[in-house]
C-alpha positions as CSV (number, residue, x, y, z in Angstrom):
1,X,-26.8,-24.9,-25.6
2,X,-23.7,-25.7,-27.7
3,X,-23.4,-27.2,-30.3
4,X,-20.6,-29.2,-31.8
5,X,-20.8,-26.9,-35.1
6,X,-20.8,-23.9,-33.2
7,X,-17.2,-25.3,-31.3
8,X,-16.0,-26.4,-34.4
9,X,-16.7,-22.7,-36.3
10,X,-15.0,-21.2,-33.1
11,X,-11.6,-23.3,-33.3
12,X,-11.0,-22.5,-36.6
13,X,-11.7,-18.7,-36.2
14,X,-8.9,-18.8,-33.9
15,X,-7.3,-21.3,-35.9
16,X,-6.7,-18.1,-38.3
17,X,-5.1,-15.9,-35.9
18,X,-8.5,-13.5,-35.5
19,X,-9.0,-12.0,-32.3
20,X,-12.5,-12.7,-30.5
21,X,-14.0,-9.6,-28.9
22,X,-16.3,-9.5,-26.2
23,X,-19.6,-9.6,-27.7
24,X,-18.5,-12.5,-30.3
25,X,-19.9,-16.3,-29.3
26,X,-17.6,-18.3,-27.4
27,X,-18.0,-21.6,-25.8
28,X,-18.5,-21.5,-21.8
29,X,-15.6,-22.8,-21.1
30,X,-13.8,-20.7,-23.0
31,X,-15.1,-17.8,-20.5
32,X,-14.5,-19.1,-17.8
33,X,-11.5,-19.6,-18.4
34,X,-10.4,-16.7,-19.3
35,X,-12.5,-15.1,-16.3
36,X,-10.3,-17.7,-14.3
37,X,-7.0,-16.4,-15.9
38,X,-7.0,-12.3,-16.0
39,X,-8.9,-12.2,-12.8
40,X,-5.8,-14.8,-11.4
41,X,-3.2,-12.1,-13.1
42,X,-4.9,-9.3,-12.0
43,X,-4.7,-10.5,-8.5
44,X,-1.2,-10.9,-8.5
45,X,-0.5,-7.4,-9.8
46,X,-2.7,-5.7,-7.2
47,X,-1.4,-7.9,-4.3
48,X,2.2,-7.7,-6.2
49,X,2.2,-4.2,-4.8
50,X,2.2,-5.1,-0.9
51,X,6.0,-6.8,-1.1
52,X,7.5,-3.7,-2.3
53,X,5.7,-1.0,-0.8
54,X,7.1,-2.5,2.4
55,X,10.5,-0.5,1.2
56,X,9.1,3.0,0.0
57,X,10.2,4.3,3.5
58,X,13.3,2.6,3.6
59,X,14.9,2.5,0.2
60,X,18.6,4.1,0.6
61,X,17.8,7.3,-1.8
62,X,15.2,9.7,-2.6
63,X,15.8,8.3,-6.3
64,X,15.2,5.0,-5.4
65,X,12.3,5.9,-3.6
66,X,10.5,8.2,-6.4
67,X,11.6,4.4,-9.0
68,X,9.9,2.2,-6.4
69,X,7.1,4.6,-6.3
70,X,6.5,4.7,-10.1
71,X,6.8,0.9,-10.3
72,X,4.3,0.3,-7.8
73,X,2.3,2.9,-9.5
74,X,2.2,0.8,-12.8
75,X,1.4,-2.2,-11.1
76,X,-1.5,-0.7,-9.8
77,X,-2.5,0.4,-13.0
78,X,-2.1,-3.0,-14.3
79,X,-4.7,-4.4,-11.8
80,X,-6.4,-1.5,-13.3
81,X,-6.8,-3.0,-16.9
82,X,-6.9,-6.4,-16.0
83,X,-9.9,-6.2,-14.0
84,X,-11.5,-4.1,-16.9
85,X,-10.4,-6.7,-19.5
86,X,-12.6,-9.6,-17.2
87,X,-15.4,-7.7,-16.6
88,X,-15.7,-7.5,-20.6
89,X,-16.8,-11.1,-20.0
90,X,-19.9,-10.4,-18.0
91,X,-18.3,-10.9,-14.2
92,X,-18.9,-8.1,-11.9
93,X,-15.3,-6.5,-10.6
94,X,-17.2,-6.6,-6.8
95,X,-17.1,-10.7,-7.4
96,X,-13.5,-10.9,-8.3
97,X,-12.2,-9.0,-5.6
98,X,-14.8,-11.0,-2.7
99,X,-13.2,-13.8,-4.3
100,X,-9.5,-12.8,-3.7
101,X,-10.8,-11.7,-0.4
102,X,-12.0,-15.3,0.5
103,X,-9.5,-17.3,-1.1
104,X,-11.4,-19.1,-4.0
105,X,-9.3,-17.2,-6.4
106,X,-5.6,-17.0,-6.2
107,X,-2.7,-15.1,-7.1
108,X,1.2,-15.7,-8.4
109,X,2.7,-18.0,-5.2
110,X,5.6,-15.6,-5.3
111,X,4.2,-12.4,-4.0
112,X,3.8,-14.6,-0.5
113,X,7.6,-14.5,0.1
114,X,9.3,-11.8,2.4
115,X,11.3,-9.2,1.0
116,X,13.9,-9.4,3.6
117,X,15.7,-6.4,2.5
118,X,16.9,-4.0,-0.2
119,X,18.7,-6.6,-2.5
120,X,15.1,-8.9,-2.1
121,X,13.7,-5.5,-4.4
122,X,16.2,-5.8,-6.9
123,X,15.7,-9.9,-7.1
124,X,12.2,-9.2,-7.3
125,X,12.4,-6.8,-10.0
126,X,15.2,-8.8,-12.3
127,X,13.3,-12.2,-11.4
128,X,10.0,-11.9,-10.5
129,X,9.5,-9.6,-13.0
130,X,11.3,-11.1,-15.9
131,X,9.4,-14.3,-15.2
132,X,6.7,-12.0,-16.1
133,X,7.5,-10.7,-19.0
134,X,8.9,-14.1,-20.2
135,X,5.2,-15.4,-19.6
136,X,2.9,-11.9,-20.3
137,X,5.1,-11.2,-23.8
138,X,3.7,-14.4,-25.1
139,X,0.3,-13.3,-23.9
140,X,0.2,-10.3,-26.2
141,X,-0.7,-12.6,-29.2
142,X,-3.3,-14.2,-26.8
143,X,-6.8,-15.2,-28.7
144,X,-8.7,-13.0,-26.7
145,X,-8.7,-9.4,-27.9
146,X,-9.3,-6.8,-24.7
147,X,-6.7,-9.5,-22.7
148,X,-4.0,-9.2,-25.4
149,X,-4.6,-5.1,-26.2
150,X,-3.8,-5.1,-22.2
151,X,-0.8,-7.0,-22.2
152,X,0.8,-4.7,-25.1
153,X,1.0,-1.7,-22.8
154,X,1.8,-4.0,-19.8
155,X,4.7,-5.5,-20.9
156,X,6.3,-2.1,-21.6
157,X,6.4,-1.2,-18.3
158,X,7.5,-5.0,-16.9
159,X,10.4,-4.2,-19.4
160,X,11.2,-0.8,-17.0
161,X,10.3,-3.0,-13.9
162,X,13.3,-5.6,-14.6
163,X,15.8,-3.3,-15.8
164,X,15.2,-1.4,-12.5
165,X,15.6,-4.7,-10.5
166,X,18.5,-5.5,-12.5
167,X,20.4,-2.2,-12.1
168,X,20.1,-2.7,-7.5
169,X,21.3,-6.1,-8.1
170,X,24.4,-4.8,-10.5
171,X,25.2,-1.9,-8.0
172,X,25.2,-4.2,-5.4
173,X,27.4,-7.2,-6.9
174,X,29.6,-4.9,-7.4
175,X,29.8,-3.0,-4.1
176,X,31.4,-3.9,-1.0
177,X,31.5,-7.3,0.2
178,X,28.6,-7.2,2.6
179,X,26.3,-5.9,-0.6
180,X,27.4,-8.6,-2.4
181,X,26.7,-11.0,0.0
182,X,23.2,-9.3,0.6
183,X,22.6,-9.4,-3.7
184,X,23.7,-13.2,-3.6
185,X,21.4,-14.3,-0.6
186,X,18.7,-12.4,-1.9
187,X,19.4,-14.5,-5.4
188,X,19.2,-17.6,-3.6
189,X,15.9,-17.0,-1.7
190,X,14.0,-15.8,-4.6
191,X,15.5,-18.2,-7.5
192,X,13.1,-21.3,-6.9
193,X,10.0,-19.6,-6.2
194,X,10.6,-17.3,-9.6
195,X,11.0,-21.0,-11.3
196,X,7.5,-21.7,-9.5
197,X,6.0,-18.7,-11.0
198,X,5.2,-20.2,-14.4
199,X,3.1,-22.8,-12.6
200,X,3.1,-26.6,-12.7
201,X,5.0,-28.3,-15.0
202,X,3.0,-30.1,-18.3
203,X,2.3,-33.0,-17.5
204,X,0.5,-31.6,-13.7
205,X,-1.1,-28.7,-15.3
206,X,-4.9,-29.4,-16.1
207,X,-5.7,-26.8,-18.7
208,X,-2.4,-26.4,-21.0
209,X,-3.6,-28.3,-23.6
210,X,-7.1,-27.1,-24.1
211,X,-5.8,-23.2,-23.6
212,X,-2.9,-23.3,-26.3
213,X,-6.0,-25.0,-28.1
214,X,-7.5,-22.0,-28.2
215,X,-4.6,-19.9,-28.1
216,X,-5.2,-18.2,-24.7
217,X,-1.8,-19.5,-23.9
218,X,0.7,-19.8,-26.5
219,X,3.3,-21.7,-25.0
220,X,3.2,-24.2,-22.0
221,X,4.8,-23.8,-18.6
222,X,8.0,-25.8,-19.5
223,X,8.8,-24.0,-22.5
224,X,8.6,-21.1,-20.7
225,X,10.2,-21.5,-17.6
226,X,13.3,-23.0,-20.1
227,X,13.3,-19.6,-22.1
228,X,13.6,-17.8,-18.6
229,X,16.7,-20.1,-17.4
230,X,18.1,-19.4,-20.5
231,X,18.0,-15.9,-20.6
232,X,18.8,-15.4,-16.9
233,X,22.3,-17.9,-16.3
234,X,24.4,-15.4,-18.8
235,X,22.5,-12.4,-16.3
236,X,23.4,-13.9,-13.5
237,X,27.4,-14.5,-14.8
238,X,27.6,-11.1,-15.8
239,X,26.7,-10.0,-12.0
240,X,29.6,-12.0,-10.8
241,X,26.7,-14.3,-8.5
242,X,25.8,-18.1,-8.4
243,X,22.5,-19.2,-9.1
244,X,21.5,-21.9,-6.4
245,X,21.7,-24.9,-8.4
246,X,24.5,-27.8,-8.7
247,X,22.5,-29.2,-11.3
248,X,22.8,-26.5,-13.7
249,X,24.6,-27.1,-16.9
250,X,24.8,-26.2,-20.4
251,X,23.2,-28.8,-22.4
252,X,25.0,-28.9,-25.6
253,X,22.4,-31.4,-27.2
254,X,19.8,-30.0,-26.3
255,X,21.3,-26.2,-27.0
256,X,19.4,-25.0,-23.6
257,X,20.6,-25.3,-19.4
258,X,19.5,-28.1,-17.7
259,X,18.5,-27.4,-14.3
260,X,17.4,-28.9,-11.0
261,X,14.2,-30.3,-9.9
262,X,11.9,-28.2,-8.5
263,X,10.4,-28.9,-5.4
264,X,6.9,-29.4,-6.4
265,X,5.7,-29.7,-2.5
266,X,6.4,-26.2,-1.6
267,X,5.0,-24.7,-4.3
268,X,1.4,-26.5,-3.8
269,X,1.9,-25.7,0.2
270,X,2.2,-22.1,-1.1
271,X,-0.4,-21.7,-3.8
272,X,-3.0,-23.7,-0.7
273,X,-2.2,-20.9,1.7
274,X,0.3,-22.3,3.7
275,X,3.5,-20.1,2.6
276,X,5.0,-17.8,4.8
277,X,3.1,-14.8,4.2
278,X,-0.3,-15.8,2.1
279,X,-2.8,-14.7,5.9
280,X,-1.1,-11.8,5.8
281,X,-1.4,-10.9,1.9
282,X,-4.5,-11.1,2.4
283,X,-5.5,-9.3,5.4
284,X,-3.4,-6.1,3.8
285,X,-5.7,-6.5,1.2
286,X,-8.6,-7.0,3.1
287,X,-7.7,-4.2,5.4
288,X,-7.5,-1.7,2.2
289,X,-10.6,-2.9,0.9
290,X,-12.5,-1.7,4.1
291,X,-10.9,1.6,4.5
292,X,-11.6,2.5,1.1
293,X,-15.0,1.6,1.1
294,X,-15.6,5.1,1.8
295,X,-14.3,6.5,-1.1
296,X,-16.2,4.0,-3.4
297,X,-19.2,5.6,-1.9
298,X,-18.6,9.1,-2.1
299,X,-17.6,7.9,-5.9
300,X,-21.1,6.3,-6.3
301,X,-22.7,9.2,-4.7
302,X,-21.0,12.4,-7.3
303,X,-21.4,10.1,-10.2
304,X,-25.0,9.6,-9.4
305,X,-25.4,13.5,-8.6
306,X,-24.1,14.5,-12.3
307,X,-26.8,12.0,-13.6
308,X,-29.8,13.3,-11.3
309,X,-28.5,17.1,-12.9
310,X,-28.2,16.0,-16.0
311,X,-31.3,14.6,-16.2
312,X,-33.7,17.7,-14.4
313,X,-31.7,20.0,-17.1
């Protein structure tokens, strides 16, 4: 049982900036949410991969195809370490995925948007991603130490992943006038659900306060999602694009862009299942799970060959 010495002890060790490690005391709660949290972001990385592999086939060069390859690559390898960072908190990797599976955990609401075509990969890159890194940067100074060594090497690669995005969408704006057009739909499609990405705003979202407590989180959702505006209107002028928005302006006052409201409905339709590709998320995830089952066995099977041999000898 806890006690309220043993909470108190643990908020000022994080109080000083010290990293807890998996076989340190933590309160429960603290687990769980954490559990809650990287087994969330790893979801989203693994399924993250299903929008853009869509294109491998069809991407217009053999460069673009060995980039798209490479980026989908890293996101599966940052599944990888995200699933290894939870189960440092006792929770089987077999239990996270059944959840995913099932639908008790979820996953970033954007990944259950079409990509509609080429210029959706370059949005998706430049804004999806750099919501990422706005939010996962932060992250590397998390309290928890195994989450935050993960995020260091993550956020590397996120860097190569929105410069990549960024680069379609600049070769586009600046192509014909049908590419254009393509690179400015695609912006408008993917500009409020990248908003939606950082998750509720404050005063909706039912952990904030305890997590930057604790300093799993270091900054809320509306500080964050501001940072991202900021940094993407003078992006978005220097493409020669719009960002869908009449209600964006430069806030003097404030020294940050006001912009719209979000629309709150949508995003909650999405993150219950009801967006327009969530079943079908799902069932490619599902559908790899099964076929590979196989493979996990024959894994299963070697590994516990070497320990039979090593064990007569």
């Amino acid at each position: 049982m806890e006690n309220q010495e043993q909470l108190d002890q643990f908020q000022a060790y994080v109080d000083q900036e010290m990293k807890v490690e998996a076989k340190d005391w933590m309160p429960e709660k603290y687990r769980n949410t954490l559990i809650r949290q990287i087994a969330q972001h790893a979801h989203s990385e693994v399924v993250g991969m299903l929008p853009e592999a869509n294109w491998v086939t069809r991407a217009p060069s053999l460069k673009r195809k060995a980039i798209l390859l490479a980026k989908i690559q890293d996101e599966g390898g940052h599944g990888l370490y995200l699933y290894s960072a939870c189960e440092t908190l006792g929770v089987d990797r077999d239990t996270l995925i059944d959840e995913l599976h099932d639908g008790t955990a979820k996953y970033s609401s954007i990944f259950n948007y079409p990509t509609l075509n080429w210029a959706d990969i370059g949005a998706v890159g430049w804004l999806v991603d750099g919501a990422a890194i706005v939010n996962q940067v932060s992250l590397q100074r998390t309290s928890y130490g195994p989450y935050s060594r993960a995020m260091i090497r993550i956020c590397k690669e996120e860097s190569f992943h929105q410069r990549q995005g960024y680069v379609i969408m600049m070769e586009m704006a600046k192509g014909t006038p049908a590419q254009k057009a393509m690179a400015q739909d695609a912006l408008n499609r993917w500009w409020w659900p990248s908003l939606m990405m950082f998750g509720p705003s404050d005063k909706d979202s039912l952990h904030s306060q305890q997590n930057m407590a604790w300093k799993i989180k270091r900054h809320s959702n509306d500080e964050l999602r501001q940072k991202f505006v900021d940094m993407t209107v003078p992006q978005t002028e220097y493409l020669g694009l719009t960002l869908p928005d009449p209600d964006l302006k430069w806030n003097a006052e404030r020294g940050h862009y006001d912009f719209g409201e979000i629309n709150w409905d949508e995003f909650w339709q999405v993150v219950r299942g009801n967006g327009k590709c969530n079943k079908e998320r799902i069932a490619a995830r599902q559908k790899a799970h099964d076929e590979g089952a196989w493979v996990r066995e024959a894994a299963l099977a070697y590994a516990a060959k070497k320990r039979n041999k090593k064990g007569a000898a």
